[in-house]
SETORSE-449900 format. One record per residue: residue number from 1; chain; y, x, z of N, C-alpha, C in turn. Coordinates in steps of 0.2 Angstrom, whole numbers, plus 2048, in hexadecimal, padded with zeros to 3 digits. Each point is the difference from the previous one (the first is absolute). Layout:
N
SITE_pos_unit_n_north_n_east_n_up_ca_north_ca_east_ca_up_c_north_c_east_c_up
SITE_NUM_A_Y_X_Z_Y_X_Z_Y_X_Z
...
END
This chain:
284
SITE_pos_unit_n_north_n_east_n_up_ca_north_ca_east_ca_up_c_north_c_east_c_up
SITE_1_A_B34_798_74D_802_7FE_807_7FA_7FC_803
SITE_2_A_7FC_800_805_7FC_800_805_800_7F8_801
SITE_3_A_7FF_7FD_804_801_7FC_803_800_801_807
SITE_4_A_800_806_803_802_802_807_809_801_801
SITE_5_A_7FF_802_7FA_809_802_7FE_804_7F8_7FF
SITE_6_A_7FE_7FB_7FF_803_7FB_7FE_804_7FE_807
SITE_7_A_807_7FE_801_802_7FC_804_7FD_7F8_804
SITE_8_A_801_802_806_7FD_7FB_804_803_7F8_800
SITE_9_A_7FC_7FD_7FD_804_7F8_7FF_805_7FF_807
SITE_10_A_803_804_804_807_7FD_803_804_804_7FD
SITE_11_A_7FF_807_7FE_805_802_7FC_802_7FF_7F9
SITE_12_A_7FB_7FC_7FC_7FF_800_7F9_807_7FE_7FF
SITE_13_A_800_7FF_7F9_807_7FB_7FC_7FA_7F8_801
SITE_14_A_808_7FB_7FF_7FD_7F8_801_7FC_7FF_7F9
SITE_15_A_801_804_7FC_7FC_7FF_7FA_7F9_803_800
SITE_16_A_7FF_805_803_7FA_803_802_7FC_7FE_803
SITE_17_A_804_7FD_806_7FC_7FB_805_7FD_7FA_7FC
SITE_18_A_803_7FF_7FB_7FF_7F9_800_7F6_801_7F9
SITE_19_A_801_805_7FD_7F7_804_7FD_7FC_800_805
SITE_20_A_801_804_806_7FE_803_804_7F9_7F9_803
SITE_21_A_7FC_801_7FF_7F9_7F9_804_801_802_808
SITE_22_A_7FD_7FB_804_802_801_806_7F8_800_802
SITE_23_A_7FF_80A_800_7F9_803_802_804_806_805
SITE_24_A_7FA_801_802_803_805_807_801_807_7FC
SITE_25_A_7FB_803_7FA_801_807_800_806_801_7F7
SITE_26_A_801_7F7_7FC_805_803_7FB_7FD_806_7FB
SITE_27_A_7F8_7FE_7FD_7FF_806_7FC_7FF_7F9_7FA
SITE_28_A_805_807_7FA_7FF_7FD_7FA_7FA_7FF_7FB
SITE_29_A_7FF_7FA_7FE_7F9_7FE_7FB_802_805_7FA
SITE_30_A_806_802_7FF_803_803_7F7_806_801_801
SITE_31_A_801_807_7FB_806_801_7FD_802_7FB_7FB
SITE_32_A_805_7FF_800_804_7FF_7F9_806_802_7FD
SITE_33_A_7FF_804_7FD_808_803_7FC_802_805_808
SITE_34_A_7F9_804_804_802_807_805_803_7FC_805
SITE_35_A_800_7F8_801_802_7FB_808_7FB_7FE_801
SITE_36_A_7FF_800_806_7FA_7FD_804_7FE_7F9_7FF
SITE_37_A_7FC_7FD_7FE_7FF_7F8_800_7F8_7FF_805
SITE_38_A_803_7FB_806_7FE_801_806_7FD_7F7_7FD
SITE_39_A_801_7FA_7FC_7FE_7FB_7FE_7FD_800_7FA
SITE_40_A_7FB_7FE_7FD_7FF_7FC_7F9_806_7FA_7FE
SITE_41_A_801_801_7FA_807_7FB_7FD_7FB_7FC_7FE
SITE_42_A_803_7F7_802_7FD_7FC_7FF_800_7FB_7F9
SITE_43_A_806_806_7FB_7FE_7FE_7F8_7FD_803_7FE
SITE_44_A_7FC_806_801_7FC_806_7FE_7FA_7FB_7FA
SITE_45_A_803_803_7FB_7FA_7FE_7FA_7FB_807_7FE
SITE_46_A_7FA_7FD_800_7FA_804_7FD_7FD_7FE_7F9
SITE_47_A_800_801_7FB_7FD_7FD_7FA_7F8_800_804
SITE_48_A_7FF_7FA_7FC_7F7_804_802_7FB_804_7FA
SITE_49_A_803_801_7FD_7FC_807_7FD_803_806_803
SITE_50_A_803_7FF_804_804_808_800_7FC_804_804
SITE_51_A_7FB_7FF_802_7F9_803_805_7FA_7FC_7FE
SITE_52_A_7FB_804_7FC_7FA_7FF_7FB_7FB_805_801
SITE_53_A_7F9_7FF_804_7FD_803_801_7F9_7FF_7FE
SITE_54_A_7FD_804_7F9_7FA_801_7FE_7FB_803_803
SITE_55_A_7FC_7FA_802_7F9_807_805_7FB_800_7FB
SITE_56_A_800_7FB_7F9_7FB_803_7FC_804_802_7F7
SITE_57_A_7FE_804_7FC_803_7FF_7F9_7FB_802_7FC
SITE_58_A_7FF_7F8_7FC_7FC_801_7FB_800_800_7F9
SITE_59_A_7FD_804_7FB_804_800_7F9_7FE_7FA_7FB
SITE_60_A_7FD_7FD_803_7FE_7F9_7FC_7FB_7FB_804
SITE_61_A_7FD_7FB_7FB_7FD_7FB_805_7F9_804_800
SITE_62_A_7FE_804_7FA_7F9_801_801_7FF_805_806
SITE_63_A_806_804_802_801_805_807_7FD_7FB_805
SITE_64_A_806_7FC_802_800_7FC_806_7F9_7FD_7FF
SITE_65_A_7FD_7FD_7FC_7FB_7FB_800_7FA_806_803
SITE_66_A_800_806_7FD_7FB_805_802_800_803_808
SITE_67_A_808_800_802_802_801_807_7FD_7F9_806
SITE_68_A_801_7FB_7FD_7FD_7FA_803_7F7_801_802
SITE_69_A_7FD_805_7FA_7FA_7FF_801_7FD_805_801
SITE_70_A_804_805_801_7FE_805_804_801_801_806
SITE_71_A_806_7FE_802_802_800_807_7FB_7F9_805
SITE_72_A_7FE_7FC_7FE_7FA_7FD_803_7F9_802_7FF
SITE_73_A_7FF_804_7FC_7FA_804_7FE_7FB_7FA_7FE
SITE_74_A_802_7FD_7FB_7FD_7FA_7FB_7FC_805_7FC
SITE_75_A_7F9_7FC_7FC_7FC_805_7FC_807_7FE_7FA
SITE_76_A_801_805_7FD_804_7FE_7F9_7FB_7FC_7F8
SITE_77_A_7FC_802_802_7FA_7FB_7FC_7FE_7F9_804
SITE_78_A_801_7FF_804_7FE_7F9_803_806_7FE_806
SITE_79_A_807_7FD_7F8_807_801_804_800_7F8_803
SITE_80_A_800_801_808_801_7F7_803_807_800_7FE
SITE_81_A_801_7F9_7FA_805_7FF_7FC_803_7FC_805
SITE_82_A_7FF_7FC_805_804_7FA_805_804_806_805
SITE_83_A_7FE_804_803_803_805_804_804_803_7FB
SITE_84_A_7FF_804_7FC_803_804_7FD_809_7FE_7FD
SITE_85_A_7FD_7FA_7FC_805_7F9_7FE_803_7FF_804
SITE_86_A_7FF_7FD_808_806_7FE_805_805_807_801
SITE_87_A_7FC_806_802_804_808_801_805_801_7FB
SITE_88_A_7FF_7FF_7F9_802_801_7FB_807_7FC_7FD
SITE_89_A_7FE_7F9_802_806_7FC_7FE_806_800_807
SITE_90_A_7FE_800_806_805_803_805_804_804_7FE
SITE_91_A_7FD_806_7FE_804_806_7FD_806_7FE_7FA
SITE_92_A_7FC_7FB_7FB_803_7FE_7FA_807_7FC_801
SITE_93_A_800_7FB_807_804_7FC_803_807_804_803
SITE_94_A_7FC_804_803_807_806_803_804_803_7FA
SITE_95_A_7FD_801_7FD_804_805_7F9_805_7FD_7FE
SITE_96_A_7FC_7F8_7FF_805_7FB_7FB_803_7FF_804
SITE_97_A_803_7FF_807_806_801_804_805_804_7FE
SITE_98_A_801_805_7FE_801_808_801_803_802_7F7
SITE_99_A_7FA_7FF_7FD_801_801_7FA_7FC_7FD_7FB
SITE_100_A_803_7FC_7FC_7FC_7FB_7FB_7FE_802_7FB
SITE_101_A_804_806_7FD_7FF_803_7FA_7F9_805_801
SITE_102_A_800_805_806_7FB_803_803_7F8_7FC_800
SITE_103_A_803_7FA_803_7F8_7FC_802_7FD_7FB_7F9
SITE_104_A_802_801_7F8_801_7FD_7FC_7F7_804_7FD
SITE_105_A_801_802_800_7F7_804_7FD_7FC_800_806
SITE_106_A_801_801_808_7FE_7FE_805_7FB_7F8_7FF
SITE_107_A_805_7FD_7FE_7FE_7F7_800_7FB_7FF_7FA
SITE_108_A_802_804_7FC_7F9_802_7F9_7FA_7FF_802
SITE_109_A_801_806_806_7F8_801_802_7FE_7FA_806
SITE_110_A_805_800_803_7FE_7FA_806_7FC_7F8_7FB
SITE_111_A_803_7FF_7FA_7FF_7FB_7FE_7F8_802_7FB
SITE_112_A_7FD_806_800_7FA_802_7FC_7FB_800_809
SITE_113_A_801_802_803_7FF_7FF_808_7FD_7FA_801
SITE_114_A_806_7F9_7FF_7FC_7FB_803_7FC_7FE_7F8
SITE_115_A_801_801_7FA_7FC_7FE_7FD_7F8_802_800
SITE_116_A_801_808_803_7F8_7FF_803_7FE_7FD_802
SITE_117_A_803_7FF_806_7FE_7FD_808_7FD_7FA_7FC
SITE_118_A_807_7FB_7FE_7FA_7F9_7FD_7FA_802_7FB
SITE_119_A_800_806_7FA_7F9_7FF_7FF_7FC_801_803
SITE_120_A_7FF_803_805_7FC_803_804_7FE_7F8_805
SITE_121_A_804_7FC_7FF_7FC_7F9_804_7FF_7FD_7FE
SITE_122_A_800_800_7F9_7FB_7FC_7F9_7FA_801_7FF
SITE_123_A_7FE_7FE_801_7F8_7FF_7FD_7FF_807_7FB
SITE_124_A_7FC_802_7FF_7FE_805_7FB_801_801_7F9
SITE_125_A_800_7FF_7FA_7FE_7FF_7FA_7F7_800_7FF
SITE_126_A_7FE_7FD_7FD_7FA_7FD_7FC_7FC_80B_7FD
SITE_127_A_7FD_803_802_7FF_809_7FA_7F8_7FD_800
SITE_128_A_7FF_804_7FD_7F9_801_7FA_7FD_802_809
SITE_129_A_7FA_7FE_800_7FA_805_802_801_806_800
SITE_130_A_7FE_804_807_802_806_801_805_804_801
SITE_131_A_806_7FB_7FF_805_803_801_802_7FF_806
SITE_132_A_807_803_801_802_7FC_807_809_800_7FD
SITE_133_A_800_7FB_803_808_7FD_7FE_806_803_802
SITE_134_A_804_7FF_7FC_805_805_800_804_7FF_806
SITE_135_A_803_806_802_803_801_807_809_7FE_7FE
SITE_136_A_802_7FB_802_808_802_7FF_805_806_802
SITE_137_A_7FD_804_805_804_803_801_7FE_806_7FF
SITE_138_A_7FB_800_7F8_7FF_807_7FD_805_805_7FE
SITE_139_A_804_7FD_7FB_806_803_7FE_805_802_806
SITE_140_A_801_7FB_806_804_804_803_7FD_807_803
SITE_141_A_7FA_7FE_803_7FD_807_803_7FF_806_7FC
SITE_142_A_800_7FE_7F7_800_805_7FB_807_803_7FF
SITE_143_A_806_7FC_803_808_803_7FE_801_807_806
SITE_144_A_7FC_7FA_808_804_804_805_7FB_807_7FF
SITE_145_A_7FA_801_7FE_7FD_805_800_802_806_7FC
SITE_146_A_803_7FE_7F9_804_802_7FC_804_804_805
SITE_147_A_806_7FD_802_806_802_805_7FD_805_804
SITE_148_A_7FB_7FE_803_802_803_803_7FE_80A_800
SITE_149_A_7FB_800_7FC_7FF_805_7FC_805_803_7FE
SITE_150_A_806_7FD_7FD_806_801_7FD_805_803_806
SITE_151_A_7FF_7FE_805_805_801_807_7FD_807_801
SITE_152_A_7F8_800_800_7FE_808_806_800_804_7FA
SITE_153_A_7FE_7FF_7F9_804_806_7FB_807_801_802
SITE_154_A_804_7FC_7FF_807_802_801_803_803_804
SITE_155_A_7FB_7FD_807_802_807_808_7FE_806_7FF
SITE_156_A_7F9_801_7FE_800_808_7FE_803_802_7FB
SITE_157_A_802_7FE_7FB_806_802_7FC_805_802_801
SITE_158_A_802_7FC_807_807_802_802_7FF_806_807
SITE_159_A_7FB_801_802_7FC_805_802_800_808_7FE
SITE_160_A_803_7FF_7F8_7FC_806_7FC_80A_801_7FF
SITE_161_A_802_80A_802_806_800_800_803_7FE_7FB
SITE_162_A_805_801_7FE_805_7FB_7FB_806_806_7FE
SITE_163_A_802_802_7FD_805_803_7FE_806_7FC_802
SITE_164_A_805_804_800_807_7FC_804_7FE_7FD_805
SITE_165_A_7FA_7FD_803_800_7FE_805_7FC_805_808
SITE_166_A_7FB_805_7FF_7FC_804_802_803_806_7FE
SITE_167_A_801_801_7FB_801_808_7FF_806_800_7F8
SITE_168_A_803_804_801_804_803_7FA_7FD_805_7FC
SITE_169_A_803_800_7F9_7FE_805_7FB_807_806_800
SITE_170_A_7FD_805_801_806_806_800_800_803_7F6
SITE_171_A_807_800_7FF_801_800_7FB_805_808_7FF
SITE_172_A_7FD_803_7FD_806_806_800_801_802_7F7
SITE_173_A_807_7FF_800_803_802_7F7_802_806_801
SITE_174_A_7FE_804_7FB_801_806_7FC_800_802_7FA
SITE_175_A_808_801_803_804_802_7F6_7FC_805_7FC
SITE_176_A_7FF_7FF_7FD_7FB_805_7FA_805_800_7FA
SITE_177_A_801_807_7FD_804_7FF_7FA_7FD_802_7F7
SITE_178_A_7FF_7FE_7FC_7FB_7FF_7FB_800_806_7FF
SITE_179_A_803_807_7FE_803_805_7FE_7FC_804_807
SITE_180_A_7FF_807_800_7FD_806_807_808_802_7FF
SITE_181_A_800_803_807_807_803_801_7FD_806_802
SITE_182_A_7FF_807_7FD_7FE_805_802_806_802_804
SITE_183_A_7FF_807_807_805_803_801_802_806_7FD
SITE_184_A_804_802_7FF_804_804_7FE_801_808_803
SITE_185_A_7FC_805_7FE_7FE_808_803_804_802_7FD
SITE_186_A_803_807_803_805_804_7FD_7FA_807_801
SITE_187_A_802_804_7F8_7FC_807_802_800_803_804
SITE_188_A_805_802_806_801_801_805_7F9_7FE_803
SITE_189_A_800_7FA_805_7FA_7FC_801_7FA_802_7FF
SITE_190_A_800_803_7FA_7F7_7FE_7FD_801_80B_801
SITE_191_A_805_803_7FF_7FD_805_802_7FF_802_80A
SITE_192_A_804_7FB_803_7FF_801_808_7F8_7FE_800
SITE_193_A_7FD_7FA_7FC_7FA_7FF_802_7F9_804_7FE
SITE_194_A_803_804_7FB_7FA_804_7FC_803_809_805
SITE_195_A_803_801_804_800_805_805_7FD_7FD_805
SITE_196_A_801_7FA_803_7FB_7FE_804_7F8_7FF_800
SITE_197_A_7FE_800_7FC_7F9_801_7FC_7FE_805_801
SITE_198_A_806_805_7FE_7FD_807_800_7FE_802_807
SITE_199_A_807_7FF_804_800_802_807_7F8_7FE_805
SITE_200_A_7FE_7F9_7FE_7F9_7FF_800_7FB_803_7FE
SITE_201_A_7FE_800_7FB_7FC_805_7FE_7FE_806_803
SITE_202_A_805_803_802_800_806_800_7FD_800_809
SITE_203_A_7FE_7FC_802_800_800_808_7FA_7FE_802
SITE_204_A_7FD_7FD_7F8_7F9_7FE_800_7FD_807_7FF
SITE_205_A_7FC_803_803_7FD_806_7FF_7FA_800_801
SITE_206_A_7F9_803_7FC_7FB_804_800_7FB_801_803
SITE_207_A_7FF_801_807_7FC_805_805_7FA_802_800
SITE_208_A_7FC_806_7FC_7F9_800_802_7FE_802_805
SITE_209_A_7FA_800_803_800_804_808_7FA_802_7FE
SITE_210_A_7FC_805_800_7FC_804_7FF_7FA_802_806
SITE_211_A_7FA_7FF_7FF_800_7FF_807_7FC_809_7FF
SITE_212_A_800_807_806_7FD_805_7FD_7F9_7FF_804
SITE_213_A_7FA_802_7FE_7FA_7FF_803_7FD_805_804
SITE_214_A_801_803_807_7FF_806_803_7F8_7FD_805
SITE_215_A_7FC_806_800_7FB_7FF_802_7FF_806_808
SITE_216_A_7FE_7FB_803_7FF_805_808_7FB_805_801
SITE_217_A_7F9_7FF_7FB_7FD_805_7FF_801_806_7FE
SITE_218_A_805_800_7FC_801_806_7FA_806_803_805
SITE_219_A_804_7FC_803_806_805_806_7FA_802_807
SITE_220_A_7FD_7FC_7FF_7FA_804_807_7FE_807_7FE
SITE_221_A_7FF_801_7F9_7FC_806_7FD_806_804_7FF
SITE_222_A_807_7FF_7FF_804_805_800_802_803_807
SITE_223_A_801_7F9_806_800_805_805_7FC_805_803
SITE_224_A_7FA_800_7FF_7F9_803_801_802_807_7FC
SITE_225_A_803_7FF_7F9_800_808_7FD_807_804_806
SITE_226_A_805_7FA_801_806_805_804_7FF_802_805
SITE_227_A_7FA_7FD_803_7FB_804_807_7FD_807_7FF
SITE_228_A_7FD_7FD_7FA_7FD_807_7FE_803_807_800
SITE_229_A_7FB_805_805_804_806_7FF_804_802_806
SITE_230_A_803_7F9_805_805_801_807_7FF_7FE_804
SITE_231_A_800_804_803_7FE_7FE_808_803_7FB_801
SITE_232_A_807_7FF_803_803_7FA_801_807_7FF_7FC
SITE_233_A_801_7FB_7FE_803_7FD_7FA_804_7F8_804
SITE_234_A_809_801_800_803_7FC_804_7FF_7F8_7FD
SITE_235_A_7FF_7FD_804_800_7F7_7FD_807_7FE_7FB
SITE_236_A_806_803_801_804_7FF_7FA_800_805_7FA
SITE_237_A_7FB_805_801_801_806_7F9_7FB_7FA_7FB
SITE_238_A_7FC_7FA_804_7FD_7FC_7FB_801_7FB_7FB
SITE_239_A_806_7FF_802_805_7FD_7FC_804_803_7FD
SITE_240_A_804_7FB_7FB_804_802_7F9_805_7FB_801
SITE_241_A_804_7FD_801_806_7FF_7FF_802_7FC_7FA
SITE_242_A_801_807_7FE_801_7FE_7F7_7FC_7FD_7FD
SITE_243_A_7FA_7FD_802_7FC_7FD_7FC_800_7F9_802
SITE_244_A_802_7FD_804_802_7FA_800_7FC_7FC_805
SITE_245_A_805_7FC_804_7FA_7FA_805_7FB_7FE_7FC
SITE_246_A_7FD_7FD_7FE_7FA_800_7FD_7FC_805_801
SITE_247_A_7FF_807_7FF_7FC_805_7FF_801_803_80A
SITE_248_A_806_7FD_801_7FF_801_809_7FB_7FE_803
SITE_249_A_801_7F7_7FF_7FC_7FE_802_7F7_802_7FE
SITE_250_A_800_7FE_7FB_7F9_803_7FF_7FE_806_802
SITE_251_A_803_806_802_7FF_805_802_7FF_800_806
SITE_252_A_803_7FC_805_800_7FF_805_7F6_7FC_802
SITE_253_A_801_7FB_7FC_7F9_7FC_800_7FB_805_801
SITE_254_A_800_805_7F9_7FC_804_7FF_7FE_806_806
SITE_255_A_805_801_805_7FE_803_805_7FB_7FC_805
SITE_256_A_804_7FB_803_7FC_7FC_803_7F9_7FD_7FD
SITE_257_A_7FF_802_7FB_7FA_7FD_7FC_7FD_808_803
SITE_258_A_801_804_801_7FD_80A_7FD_800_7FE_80A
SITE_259_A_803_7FD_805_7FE_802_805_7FC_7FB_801
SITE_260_A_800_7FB_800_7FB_7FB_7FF_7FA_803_800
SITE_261_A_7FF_803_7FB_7F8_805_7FD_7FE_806_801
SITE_262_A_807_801_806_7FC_807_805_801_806_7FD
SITE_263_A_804_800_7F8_801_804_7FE_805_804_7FF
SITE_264_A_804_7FE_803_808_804_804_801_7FF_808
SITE_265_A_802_806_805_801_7FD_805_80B_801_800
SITE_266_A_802_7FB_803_806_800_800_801_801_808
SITE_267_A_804_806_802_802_802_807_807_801_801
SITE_268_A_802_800_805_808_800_803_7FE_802_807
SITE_269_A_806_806_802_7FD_804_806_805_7FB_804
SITE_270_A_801_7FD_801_807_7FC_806_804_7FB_7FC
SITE_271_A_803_7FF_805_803_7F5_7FD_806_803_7FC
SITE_272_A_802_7FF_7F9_805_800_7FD_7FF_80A_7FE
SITE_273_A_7FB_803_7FF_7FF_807_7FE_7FF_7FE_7F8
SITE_274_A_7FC_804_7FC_802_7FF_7FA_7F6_7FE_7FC
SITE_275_A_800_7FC_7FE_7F9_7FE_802_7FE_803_7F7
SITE_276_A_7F7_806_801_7FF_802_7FC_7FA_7FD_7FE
SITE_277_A_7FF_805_7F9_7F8_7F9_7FF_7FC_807_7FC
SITE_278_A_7FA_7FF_801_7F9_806_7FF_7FD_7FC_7FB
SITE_279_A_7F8_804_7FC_7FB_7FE_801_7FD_801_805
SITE_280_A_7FB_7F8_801_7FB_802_805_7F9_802_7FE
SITE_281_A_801_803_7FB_7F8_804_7FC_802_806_7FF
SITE_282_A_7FB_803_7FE_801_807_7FC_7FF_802_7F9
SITE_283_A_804_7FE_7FB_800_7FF_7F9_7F9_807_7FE
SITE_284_A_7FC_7FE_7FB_7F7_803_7FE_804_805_7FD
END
């Protein structure tokens, strides 16, 4: 239900009225239990943990300590231990508010912190010539160096895909049984496939092509002898039929080769008349 829909405080019930804040538009802050609540109850309890908000999560104090001196961009070899310390123990102060068992190795380090800090305002130690005196805040800088080596391997590690997490392994089972199960042929069977065999075979066939070797010279010289002797000799009594395309063909050539060389004339008295063919010489 809307708050448009709601009844107007002269029609309300006297109970209604009586929630009802005295605002001109009666728009509800919240439901409760699907009814409008137009007021905050003024025994409203909130725990104060029940809204907790981390803007940072570190996994220990050598993080945080490394997070301090990175996000100020301090050399990490030439760590200002009085900055670093005040940043440090703020943080450690918060926690143990919140949680004391949490900030219990927290105060570990806070308390190796300021033990730098005072040696570091001590006077030096007495070393040999040539030396130069020990840094106190060697060892730290050797831990957090450590770490942090440890942190950027572990980012590319987690980087690198991950089974169950990136990708699945496909796994497929197949029943295999110790023993071969051959199938079962019936004679029937094994003679349909040995017809089939044949019926192959038999489709596969042979072919040799022979080629004959016909020479246009030696048909030039036969036509010349079938000149011989006649006057005029018809262009089809030239041909053989029986003797095959091939022997057409080259017969044909052969003429044209014999009129080529002047040695036949081939005439036809009118268009579609019957076209004969001579020598053009006079055989010795």
């Amino acid at each position: 239900m809307s708050p448009d829909s709601l009844p107007p405080p002269e029609t309300a019930a006297p109970e209604q009225q009586a929630l009802m804040p005295e605002v001109v538009d009666h728009v509800a802050v919240a439901r409760l239990y699907g009814e409008p609540l137009f007021a905050m109850p003024q025994d409203l309890y909130i725990p104060p943990d029940a809204l907790e908000v981390f803007l940072e999560a570190f996994e220990g104090p050598l993080d945080l300590l490394l997070y301090l001196i990175r996000k100020q961009n301090f050399n990490i070899l030439d760590i200002p231990m009085a900055g670093v310390t005040r940043q440090y123990l703020s943080y450690v102060d918060e926690i143990r508010n919140r949680n004391l068992e949490l900030a219990a190795e927290y105060l570990l380090m806070a308390a190796m912190l300021i033990e730098i800090k005072s040696r570091m305002l001590l006077p030096p130690k007495k070393v040999a010539e040539g030396q130069e005196p020990e840094d106190p805040r060697a060892e730290l800088v050797r831990r957090l160096l450590e770490y942090e080596q440890m942190k950027l391997a572990a980012a590319r590690l987690t980087e690198v895909p991950q089974f169950g997490r990136d990708f699945l392994r496909a796994q497929v089972y197949i029943e295999q049984s110790l023993q071969p199960r051959f199938p079962e042929v019936h004679v029937v069977e094994l003679q349909q496939a040995w017809a089939d065999i044949l019926k192959r075979a038999k489709l596969v066939q042979h072919h040799k092509i022979s080629r004959e070797e016909l020479s246009v010279r030696e048909h030039m010289s036969i036509v010349l002898k079938k000149l011989q002797g006649q006057r005029f000799v018809e262009f089809e009594a030239l041909f053989s039929p029986e003797q095959g395309a091939p022997v057409l063909v080259v017969t044909f050539i052969a003429l044209l080769e014999l009129a080529k060389e002047t040695l036949i004339e081939i005439t036809q008295a009118e268009a579609f008349a019957p076209i004969y063919v001579r020598l053009a010489y006079t055989p010795a």
